[in-house]
C-alpha positions as CSV (number, residue, x, y, z in Angstrom):
1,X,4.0,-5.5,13.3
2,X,5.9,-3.2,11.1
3,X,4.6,-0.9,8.2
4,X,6.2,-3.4,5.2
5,X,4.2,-6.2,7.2
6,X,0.7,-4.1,7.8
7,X,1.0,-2.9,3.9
8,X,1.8,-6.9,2.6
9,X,-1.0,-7.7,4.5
10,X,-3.3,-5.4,2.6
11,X,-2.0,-6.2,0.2
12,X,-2.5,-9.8,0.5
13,X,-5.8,-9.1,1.1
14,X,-6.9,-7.5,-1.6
15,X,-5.3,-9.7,-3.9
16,X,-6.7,-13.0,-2.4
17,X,-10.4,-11.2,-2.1
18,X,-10.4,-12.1,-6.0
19,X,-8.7,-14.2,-8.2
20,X,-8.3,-11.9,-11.3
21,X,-6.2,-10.0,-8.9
22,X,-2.1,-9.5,-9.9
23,X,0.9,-7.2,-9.1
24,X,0.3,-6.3,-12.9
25,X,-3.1,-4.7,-11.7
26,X,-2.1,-3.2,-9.1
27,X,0.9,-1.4,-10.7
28,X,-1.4,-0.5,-13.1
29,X,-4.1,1.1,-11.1
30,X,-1.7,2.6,-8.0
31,X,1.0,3.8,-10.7
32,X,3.6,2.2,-9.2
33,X,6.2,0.7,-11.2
34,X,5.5,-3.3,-11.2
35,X,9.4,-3.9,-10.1
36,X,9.3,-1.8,-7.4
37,X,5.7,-3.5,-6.2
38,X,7.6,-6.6,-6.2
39,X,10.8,-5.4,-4.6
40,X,8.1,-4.1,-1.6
41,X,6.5,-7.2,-1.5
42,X,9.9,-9.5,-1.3
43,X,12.1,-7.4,0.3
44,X,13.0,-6.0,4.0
45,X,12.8,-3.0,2.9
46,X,9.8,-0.3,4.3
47,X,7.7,1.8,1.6
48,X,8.1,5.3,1.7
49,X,5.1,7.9,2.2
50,X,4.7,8.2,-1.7
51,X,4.1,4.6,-2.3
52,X,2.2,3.6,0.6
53,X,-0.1,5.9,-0.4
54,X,-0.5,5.2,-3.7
55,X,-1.2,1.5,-2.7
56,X,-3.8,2.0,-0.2
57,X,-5.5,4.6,-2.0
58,X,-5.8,2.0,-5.3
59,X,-6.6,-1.4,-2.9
60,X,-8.7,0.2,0.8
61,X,-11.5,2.7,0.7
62,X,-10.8,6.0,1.2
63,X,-11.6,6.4,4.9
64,X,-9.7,3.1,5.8
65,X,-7.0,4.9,2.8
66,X,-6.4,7.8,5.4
67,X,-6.5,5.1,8.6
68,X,-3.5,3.5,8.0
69,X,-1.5,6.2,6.7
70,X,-2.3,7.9,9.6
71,X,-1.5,5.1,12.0
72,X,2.1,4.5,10.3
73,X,2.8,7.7,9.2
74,X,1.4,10.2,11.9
75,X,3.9,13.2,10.0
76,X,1.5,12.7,7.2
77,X,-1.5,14.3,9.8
78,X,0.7,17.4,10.1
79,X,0.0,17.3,6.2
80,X,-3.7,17.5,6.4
81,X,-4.4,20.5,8.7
């Protein structure tokens, strides 16, 4: 599994977790441009470090948040000490 595949599923997740859920929200709540959530979403493309974090941080709790951007971008720990 690849970092566009681990972040889909999340994202996935979170939206299927509830039905009210859209792209729409979640650009709206990660301020991330809804385009460029869809381009993610449908293309082979990988998210950078900005907007990987912005999605976790609106859809995973903060400890699992900091998890996965750990586990797919381990420069990002060099960040944090």
């Amino acid at each position: 599994m690849d970092v566009k595949s681990a972040l889909n599923d999340k994202i996935n997740d979170w939206m299927s977790s509830d039905e009210t859920r859209s792209f729409f929200q979640l650009a709206r709540i990660s301020g991330i441009a809804h385009p460029t959530l869809y381009r993610l979403v449908r293309s082979k493309n990988s998210p950078n470090l900005e907007t990987a974090i912005k999605v976790v941080i609106a859809i995973l709790p903060q400890n699992e948040a900091h998890k996965f951007i750990n586990h797919w971008y381990p420069i990002s720990k060099l960040l944090t000490k």
